[in-house]
ROSEMI-880556 format. One record per residue: residue number from 1; residue in one letter; x, y, z of N, C-alpha, C, O in turn. Coordinates in steps of 0.2 Angstrom, whole numbers, padded with zeros to 4 digits, always signed. Layout:
{NUM 'A' {X Y Z} {X Y Z} {X Y Z} {X Y Z}}
...
end
This chain:
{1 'X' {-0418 +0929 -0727} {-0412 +0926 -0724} {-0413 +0918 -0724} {-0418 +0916 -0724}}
{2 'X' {-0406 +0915 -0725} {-0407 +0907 -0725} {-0411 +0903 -0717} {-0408 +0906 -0713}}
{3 'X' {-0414 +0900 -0716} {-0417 +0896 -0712} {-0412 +0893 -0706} {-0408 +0889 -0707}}
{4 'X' {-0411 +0898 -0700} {-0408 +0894 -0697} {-0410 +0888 -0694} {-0416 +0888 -0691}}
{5 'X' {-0404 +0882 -0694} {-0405 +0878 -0690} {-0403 +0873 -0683} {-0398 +0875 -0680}}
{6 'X' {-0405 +0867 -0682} {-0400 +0864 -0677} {-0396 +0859 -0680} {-0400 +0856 -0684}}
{7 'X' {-0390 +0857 -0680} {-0388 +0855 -0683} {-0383 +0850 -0680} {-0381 +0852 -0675}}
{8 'X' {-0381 +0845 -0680} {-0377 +0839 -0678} {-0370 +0839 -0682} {-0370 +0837 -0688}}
{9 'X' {-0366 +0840 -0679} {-0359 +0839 -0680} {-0356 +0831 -0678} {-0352 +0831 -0673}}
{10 'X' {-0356 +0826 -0680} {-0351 +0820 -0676} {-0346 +0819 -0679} {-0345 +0818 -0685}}
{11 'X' {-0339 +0820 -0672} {-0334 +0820 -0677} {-0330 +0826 -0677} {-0330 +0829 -0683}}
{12 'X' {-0326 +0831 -0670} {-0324 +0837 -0671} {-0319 +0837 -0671} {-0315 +0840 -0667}}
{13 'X' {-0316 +0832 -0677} {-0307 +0834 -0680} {-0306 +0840 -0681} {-0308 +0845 -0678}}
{14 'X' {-0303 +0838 -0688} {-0300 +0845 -0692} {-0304 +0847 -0695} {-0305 +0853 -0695}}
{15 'X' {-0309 +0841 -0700} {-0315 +0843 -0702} {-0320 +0847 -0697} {-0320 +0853 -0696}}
{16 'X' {-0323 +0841 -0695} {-0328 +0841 -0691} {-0329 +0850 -0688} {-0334 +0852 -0688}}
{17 'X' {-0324 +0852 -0685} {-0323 +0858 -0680} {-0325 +0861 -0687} {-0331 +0860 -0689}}
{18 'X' {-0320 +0865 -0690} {-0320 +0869 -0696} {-0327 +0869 -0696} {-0330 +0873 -0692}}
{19 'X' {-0331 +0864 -0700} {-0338 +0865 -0702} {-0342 +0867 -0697} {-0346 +0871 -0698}}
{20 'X' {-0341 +0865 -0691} {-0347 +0867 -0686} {-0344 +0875 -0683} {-0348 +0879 -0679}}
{21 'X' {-0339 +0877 -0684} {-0336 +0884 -0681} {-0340 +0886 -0688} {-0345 +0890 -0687}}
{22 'X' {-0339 +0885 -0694} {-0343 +0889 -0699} {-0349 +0890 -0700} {-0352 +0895 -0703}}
{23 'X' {-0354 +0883 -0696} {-0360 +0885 -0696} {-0362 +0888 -0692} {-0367 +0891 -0694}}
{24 'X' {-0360 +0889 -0684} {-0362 +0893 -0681} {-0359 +0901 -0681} {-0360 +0905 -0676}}
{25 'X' {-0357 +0901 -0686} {-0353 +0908 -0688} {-0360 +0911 -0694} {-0361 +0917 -0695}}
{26 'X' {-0363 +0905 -0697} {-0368 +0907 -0702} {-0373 +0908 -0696} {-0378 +0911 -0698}}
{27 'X' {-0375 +0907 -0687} {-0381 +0907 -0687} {-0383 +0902 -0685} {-0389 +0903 -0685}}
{28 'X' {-0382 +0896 -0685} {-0384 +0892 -0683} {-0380 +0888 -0679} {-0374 +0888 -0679}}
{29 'X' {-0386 +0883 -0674} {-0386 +0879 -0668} {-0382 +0872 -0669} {-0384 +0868 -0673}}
{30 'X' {-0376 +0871 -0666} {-0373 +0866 -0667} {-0374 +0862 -0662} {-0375 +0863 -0656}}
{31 'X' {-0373 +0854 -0664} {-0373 +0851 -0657} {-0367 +0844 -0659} {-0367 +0839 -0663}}
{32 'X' {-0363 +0845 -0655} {-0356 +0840 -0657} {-0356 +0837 -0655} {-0359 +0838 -0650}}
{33 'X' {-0352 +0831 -0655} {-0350 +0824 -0651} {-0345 +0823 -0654} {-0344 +0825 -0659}}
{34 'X' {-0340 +0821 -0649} {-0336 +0815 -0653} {-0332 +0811 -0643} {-0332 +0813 -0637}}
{35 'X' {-0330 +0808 -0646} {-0325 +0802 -0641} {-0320 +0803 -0638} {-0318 +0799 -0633}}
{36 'X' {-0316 +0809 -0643} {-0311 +0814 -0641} {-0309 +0819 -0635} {-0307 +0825 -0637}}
{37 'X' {-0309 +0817 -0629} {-0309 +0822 -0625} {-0305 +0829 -0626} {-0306 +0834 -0622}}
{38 'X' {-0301 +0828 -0631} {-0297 +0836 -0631} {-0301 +0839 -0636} {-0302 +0845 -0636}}
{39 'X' {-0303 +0836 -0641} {-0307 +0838 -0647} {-0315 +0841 -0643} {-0318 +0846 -0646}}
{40 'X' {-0317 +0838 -0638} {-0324 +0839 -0633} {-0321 +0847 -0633} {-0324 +0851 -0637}}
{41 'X' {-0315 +0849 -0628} {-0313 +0851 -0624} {-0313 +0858 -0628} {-0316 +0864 -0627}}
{42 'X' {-0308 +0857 -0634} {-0308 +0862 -0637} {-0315 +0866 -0642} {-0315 +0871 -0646}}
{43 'X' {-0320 +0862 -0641} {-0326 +0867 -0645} {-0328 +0866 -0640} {-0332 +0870 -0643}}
{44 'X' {-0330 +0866 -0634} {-0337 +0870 -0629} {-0335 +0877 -0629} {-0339 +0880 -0625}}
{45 'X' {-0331 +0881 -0630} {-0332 +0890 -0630} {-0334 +0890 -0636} {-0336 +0896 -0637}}
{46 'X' {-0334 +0885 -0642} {-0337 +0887 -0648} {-0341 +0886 -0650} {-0342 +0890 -0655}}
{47 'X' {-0348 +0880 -0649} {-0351 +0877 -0649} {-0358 +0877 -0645} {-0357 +0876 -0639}}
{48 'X' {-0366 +0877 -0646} {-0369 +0880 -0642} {-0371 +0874 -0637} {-0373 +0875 -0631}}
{49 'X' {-0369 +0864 -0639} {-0370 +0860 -0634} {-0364 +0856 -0639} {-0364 +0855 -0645}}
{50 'X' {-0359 +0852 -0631} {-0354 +0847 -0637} {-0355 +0843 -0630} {-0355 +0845 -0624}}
{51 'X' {-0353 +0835 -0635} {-0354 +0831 -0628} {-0349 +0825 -0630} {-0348 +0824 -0636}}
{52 'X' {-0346 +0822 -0626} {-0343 +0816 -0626} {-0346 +0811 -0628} {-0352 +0812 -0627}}
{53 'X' {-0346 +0805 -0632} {-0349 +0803 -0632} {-0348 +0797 -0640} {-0344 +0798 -0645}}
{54 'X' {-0350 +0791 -0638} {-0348 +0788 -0645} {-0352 +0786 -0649} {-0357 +0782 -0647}}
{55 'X' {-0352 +0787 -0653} {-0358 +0788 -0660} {-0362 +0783 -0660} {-0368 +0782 -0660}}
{56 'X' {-0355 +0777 -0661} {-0356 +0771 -0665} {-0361 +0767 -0660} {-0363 +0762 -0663}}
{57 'X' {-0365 +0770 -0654} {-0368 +0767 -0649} {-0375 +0772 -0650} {-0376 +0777 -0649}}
{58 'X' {-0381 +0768 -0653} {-0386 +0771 -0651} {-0388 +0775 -0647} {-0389 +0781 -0646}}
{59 'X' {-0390 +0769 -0643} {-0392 +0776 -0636} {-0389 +0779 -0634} {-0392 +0783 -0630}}
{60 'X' {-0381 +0781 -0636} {-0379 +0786 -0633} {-0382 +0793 -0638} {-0386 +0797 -0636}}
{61 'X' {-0381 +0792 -0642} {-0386 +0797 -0649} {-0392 +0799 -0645} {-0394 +0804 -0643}}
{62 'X' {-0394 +0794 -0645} {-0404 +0796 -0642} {-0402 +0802 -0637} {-0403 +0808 -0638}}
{63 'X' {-0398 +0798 -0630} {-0397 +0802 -0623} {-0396 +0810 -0626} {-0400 +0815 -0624}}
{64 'X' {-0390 +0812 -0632} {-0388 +0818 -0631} {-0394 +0821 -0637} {-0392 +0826 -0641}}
{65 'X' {-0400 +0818 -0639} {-0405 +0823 -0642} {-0404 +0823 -0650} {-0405 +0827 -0654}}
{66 'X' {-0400 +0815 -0652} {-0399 +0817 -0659} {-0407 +0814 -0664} {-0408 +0813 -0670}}
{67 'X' {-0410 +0813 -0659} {-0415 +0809 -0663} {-0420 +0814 -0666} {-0424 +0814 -0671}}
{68 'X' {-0419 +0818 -0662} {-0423 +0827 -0663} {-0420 +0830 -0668} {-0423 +0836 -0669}}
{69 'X' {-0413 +0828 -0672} {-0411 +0833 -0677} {-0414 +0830 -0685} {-0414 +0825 -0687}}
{70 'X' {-0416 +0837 -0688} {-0418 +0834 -0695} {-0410 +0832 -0700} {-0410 +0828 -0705}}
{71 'X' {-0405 +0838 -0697} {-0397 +0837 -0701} {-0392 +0837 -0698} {-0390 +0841 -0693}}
{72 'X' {-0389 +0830 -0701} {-0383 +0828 -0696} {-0377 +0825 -0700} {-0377 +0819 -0704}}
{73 'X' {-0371 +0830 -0699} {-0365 +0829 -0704} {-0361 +0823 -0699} {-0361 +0823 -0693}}
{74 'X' {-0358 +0819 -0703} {-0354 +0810 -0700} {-0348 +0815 -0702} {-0347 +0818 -0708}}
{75 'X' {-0342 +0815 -0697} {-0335 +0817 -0701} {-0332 +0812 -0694} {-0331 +0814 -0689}}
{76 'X' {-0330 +0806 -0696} {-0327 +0802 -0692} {-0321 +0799 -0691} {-0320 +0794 -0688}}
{77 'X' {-0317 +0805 -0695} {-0311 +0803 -0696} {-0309 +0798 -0702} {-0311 +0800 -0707}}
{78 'X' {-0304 +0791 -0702} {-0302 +0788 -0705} {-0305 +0780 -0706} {-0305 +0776 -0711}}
{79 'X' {-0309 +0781 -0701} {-0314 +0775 -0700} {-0321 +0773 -0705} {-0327 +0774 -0703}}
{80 'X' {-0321 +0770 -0712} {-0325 +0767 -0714} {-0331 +0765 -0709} {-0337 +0767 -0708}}
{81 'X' {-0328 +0760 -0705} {-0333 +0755 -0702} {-0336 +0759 -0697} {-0342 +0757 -0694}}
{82 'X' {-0333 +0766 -0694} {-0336 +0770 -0690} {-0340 +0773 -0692} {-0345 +0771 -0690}}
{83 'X' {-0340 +0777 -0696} {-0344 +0780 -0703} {-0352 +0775 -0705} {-0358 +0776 -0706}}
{84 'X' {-0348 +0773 -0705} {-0355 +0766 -0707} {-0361 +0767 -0701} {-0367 +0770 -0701}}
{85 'X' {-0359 +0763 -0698} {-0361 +0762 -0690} {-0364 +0768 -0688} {-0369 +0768 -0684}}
{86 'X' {-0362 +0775 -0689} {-0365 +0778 -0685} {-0371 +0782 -0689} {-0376 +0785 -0687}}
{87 'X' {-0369 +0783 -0698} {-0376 +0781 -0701} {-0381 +0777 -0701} {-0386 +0778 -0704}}
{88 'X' {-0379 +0771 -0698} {-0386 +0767 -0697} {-0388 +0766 -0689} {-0392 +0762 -0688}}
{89 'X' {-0385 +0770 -0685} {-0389 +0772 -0679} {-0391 +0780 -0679} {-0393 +0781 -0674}}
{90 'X' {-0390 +0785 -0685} {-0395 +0789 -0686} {-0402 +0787 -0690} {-0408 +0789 -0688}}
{91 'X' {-0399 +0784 -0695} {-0404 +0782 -0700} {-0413 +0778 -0694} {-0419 +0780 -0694}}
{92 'X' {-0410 +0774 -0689} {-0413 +0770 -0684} {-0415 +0774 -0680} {-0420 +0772 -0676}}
{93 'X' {-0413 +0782 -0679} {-0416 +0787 -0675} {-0421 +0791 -0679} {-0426 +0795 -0677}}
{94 'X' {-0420 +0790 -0685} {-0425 +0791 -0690} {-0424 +0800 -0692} {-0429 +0804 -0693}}
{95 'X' {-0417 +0801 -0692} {-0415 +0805 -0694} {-0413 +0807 -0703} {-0407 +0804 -0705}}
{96 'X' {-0416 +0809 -0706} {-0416 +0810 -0713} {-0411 +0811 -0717} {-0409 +0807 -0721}}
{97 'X' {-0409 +0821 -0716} {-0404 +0825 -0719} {-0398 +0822 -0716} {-0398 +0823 -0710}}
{98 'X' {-0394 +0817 -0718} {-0388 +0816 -0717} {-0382 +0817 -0722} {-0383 +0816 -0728}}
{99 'X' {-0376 +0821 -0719} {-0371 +0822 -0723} {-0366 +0820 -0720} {-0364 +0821 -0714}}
{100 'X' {-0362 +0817 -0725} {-0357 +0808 -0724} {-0349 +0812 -0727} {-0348 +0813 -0733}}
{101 'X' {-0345 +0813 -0723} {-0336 +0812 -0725} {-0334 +0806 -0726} {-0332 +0802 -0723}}
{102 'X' {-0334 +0807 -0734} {-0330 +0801 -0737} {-0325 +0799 -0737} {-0322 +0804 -0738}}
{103 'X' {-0320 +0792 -0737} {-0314 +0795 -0737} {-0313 +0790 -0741} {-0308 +0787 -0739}}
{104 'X' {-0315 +0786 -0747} {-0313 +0784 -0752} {-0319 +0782 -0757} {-0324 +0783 -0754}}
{105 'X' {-0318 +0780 -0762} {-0323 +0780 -0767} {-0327 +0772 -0766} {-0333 +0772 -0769}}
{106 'X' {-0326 +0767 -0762} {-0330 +0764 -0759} {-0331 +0765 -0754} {-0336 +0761 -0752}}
{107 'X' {-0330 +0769 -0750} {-0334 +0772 -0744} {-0340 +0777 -0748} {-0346 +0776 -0747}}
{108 'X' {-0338 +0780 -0752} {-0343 +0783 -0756} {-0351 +0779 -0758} {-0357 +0781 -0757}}
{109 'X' {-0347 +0772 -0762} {-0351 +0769 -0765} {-0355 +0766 -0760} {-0361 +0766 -0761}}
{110 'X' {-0354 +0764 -0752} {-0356 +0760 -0748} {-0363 +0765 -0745} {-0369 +0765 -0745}}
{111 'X' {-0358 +0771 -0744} {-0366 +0776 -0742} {-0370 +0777 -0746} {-0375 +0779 -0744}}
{112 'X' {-0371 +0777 -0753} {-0378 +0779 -0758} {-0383 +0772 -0755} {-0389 +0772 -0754}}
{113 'X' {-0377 +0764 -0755} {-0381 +0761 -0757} {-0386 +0761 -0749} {-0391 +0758 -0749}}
{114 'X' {-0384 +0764 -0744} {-0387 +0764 -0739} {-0392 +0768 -0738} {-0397 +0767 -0733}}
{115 'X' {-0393 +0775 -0742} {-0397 +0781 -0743} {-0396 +0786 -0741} {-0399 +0791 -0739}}
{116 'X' {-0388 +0786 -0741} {-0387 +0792 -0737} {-0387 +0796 -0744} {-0385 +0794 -0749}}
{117 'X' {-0391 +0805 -0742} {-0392 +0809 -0747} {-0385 +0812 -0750} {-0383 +0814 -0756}}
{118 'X' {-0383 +0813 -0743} {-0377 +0819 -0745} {-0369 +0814 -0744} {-0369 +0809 -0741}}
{119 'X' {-0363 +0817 -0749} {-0358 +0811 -0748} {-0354 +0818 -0751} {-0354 +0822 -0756}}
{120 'X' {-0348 +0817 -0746} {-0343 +0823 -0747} {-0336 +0822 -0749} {-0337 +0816 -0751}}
{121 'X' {-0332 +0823 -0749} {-0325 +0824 -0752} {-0322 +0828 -0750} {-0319 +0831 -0754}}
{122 'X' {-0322 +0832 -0743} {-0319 +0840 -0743} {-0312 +0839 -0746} {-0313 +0842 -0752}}
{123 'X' {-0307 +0838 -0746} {-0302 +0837 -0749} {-0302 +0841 -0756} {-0301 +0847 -0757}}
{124 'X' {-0305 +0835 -0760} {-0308 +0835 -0769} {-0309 +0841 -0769} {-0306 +0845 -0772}}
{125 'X' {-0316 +0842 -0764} {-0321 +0849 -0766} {-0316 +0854 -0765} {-0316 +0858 -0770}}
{126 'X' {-0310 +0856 -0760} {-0308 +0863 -0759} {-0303 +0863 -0765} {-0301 +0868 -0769}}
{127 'X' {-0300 +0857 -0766} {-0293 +0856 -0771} {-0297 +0860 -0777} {-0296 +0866 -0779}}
{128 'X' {-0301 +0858 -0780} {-0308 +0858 -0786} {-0307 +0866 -0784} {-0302 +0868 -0787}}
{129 'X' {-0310 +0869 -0781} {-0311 +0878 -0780} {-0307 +0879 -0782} {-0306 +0881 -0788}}
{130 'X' {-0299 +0878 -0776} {-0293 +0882 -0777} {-0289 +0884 -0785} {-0286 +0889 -0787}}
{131 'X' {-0292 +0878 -0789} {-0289 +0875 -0796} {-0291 +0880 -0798} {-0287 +0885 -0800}}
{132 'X' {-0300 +0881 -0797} {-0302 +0886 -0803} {-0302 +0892 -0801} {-0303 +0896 -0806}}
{133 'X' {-0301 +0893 -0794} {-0297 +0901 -0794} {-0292 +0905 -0797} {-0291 +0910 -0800}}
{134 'X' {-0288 +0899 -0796} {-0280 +0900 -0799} {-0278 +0901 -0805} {-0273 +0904 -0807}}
{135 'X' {-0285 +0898 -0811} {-0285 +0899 -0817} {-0289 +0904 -0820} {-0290 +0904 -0826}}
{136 'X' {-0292 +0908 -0815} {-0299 +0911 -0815} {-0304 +0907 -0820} {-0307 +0910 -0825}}
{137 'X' {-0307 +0901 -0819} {-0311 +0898 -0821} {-0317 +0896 -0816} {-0321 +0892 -0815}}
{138 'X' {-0317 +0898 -0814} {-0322 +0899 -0807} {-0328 +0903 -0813} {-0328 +0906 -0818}}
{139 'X' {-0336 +0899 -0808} {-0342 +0903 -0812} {-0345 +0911 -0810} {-0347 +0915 -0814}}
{140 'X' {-0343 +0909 -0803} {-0344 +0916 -0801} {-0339 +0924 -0804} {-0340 +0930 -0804}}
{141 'X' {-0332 +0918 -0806} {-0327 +0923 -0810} {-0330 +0926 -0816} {-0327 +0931 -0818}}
{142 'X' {-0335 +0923 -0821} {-0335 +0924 -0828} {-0342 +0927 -0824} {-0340 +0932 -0823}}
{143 'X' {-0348 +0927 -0821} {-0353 +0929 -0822} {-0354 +0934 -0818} {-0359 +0937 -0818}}
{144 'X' {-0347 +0935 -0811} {-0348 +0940 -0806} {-0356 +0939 -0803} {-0360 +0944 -0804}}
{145 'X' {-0358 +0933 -0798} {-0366 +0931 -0799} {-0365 +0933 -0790} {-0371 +0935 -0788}}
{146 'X' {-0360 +0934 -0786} {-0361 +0938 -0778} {-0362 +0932 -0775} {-0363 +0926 -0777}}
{147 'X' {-0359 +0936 -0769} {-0356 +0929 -0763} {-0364 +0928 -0760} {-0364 +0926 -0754}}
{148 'X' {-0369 +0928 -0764} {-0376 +0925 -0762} {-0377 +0921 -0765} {-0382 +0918 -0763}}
{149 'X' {-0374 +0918 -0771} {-0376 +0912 -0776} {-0373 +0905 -0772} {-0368 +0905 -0768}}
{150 'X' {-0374 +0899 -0773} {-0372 +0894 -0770} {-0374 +0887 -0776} {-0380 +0886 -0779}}
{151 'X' {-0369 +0883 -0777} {-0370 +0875 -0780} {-0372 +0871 -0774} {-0370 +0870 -0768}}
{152 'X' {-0377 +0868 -0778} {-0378 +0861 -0773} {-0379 +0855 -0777} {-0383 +0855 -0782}}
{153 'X' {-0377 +0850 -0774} {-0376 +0843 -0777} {-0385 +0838 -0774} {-0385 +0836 -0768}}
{154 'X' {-0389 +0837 -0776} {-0395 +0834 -0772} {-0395 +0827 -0776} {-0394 +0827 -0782}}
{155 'X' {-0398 +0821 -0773} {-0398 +0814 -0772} {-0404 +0812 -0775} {-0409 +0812 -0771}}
{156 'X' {-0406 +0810 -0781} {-0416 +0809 -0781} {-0416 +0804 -0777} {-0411 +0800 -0776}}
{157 'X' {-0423 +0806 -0774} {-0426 +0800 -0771} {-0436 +0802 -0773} {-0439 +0798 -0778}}
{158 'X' {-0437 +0806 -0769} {-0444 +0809 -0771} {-0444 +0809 -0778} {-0448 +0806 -0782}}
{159 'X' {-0440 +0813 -0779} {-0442 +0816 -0788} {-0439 +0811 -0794} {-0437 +0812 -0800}}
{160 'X' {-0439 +0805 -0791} {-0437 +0798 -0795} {-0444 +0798 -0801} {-0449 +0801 -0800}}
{161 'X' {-0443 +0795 -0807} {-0448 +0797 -0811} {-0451 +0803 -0815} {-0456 +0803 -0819}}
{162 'X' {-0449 +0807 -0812} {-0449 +0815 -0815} {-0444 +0815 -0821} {-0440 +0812 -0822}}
{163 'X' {-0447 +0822 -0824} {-0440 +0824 -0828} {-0441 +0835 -0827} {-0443 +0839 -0823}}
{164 'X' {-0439 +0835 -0830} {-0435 +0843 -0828} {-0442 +0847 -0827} {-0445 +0850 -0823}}
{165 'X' {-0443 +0846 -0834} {-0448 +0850 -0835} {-0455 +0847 -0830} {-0460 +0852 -0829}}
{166 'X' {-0456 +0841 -0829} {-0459 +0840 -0824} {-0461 +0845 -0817} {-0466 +0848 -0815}}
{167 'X' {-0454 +0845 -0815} {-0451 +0849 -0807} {-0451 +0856 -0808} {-0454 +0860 -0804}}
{168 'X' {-0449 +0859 -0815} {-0452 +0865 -0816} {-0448 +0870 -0810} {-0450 +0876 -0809}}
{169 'X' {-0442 +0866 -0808} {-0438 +0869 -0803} {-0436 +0878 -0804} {-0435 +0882 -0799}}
{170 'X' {-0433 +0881 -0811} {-0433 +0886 -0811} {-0440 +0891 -0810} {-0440 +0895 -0805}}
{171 'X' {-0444 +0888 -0814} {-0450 +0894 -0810} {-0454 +0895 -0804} {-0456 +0900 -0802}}
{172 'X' {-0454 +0889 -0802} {-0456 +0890 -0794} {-0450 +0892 -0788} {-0451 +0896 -0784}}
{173 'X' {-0444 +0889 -0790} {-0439 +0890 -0786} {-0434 +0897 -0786} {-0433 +0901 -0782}}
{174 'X' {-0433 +0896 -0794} {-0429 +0901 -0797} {-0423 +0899 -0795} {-0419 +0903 -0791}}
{175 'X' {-0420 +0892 -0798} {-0413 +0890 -0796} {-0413 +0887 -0804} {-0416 +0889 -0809}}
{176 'X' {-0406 +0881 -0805} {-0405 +0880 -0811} {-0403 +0876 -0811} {-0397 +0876 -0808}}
{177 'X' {-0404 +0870 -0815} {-0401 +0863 -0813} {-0396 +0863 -0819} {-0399 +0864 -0824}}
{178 'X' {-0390 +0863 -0819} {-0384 +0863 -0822} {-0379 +0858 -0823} {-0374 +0859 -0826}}
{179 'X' {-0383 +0851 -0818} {-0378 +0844 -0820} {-0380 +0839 -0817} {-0382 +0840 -0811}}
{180 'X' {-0380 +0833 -0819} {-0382 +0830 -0817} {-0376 +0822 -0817} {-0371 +0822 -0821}}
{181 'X' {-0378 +0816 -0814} {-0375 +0812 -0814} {-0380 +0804 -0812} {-0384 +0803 -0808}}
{182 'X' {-0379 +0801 -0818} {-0385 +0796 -0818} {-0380 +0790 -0810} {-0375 +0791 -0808}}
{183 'X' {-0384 +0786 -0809} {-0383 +0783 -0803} {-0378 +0776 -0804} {-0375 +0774 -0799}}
{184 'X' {-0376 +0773 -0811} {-0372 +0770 -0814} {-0366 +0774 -0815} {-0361 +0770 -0817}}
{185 'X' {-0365 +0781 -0815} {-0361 +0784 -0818} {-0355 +0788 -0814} {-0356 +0790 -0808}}
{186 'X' {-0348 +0788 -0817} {-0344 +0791 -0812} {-0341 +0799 -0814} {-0337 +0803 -0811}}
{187 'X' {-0345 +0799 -0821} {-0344 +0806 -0822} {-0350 +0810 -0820} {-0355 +0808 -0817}}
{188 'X' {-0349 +0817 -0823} {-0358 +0822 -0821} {-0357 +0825 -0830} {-0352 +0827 -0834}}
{189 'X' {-0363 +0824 -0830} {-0365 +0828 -0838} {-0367 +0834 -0837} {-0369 +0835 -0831}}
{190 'X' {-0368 +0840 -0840} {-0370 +0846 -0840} {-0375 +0848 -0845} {-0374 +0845 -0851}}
{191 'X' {-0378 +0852 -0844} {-0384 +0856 -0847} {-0390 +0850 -0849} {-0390 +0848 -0855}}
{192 'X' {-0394 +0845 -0843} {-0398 +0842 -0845} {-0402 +0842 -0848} {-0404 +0848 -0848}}
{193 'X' {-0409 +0837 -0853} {-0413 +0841 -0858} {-0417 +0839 -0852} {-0417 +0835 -0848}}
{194 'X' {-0423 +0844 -0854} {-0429 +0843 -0850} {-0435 +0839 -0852} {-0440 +0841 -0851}}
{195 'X' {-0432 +0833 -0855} {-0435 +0829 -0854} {-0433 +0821 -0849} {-0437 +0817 -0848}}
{196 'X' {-0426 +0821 -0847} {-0424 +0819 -0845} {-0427 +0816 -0838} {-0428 +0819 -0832}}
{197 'X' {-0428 +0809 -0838} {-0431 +0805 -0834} {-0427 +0804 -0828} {-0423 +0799 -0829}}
{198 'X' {-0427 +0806 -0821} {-0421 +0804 -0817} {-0425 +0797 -0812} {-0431 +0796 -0810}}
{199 'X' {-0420 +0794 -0812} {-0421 +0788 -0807} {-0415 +0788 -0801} {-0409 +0790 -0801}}
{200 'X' {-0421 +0784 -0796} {-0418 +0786 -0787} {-0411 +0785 -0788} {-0408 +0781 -0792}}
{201 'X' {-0408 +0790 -0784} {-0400 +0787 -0784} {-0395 +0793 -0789} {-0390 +0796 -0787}}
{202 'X' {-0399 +0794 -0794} {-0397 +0800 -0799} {-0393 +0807 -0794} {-0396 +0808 -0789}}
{203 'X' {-0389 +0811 -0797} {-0388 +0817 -0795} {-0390 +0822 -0798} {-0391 +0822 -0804}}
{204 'X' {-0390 +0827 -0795} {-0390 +0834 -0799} {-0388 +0839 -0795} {-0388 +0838 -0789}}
{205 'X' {-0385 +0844 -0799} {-0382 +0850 -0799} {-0386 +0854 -0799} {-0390 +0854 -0804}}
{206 'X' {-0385 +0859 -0793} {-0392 +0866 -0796} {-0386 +0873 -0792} {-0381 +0874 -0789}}
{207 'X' {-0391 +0878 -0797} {-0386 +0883 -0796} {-0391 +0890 -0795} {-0394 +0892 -0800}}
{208 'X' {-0390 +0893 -0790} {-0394 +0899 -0788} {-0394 +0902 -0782} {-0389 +0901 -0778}}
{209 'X' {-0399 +0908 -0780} {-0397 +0910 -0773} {-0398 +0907 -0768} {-0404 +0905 -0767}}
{210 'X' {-0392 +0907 -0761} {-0396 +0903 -0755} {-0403 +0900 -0752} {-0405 +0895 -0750}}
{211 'X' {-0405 +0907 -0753} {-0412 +0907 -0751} {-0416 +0902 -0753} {-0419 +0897 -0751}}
{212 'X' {-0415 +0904 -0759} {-0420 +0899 -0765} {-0418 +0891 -0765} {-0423 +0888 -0766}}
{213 'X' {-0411 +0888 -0764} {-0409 +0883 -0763} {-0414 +0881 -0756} {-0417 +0877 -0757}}
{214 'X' {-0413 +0884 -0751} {-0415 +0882 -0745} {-0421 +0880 -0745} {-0423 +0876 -0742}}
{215 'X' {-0426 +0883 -0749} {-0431 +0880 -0750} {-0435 +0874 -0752} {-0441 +0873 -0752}}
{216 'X' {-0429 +0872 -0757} {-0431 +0865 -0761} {-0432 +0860 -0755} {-0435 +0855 -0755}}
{217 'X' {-0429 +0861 -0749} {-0428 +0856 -0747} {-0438 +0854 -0743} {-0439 +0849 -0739}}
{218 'X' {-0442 +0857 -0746} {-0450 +0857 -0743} {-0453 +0856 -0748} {-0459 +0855 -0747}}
{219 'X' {-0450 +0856 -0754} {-0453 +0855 -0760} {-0454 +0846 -0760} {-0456 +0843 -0764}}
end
């Protein structure tokens, strides 16, 4: 079974909610904020702790226990500069696994150059599925791979200076890196060679079972 965890929600709009009602549906411990008192009001029957509270303010972070979380998703609405701000008061809590709702391709560009690992699009990403359902072009359509397979997008940092066959990620992990995008770049390339040298910043695309994903993150 995947590792459950605690996870930090800031931000329980439309996104925000959705995602943390779906993690705690997978099994894990949500803990929400946001500034919104009807938004507070509406997850405490859903949520295992949600607190009022405003991001953008460190010590309030600290008070509600975010300095203790290893993963914390920013979905802040419309606000660039809130977005910002409340990544660089976890970053200062010295929280790592951050994942960022982007809401424009300079907003985008502003969190890599900050180090934020994860950088989202819900939008793009659900638009992207629904497309390839529609045309049955989906991966799991052509290889029937089971609703235990999962894509994931990861940020080098550690594995700067490597190359594939370096990482050796199929045999120890038994995943499969299937794309990548260099750190100048606004496309993603696929089927990378293994020799390919990645530097910090670079993306890649990996494709395999939950499980097996969830473990790179110790690797």
């Amino acid at each position: 079974m995947p590792e459950k965890n605690e996870i930090g929600v800031i931000g329980l709009g439309k996104f925000g909610y959705s995602l943390a009602e779906a993690l705690t549906s997978l099994g894990h411990e949500v803990v929400g904020v946001d500034n919104d008192g009807d938004h507070v009001r509406r997850a405490q029957d859903r949520l295992a702790h949600v607190y009022k509270a405003d991001a953008t303010d460190e010590k309030a972070l600290e008070q509600v226990g975010f300095k203790d979380l290893e993963k914390v998703v920013v979905s802040t609405g419309d606000s660039m500069e809130a977005s910002i701000l409340v990544v660089l008061n976890l970053q200062s809590l010295g929280v790592e696994d951050i994942w960022v709702k982007a809401i424009s391709e300079e907003h985008e560009r502003v969190l890599y150059k900050l180090g934020v690992p994860h950088v989202v699009f819900p939008e793009a990403f659900v638009a992207f599925q629904l497309a390839q359902r529609m045309t049955s072009l989906g991966i799991h359509d052509y290889f029937g791979l089971g609703s235990d397979v999962a894509t994931r997008e990861i940020r080098v940092d550690r594995w700067a200076g490597k190359t594939l066959r370096d990482l050796d990620l199929t045999n120890k992990y038994h995943v499969q890196v299937v794309a990548f995008r260099k750190k100048d770049e606004a496309e993603f390339s696929f089927v990378p060679r293994a020799d390919l040298v990645f530097e910090e910043g670079d993306v890649i695309v990996i494709i395999g079972k939950m499980d097996d994903i969830s473990r790179i993150d110790k690797y």
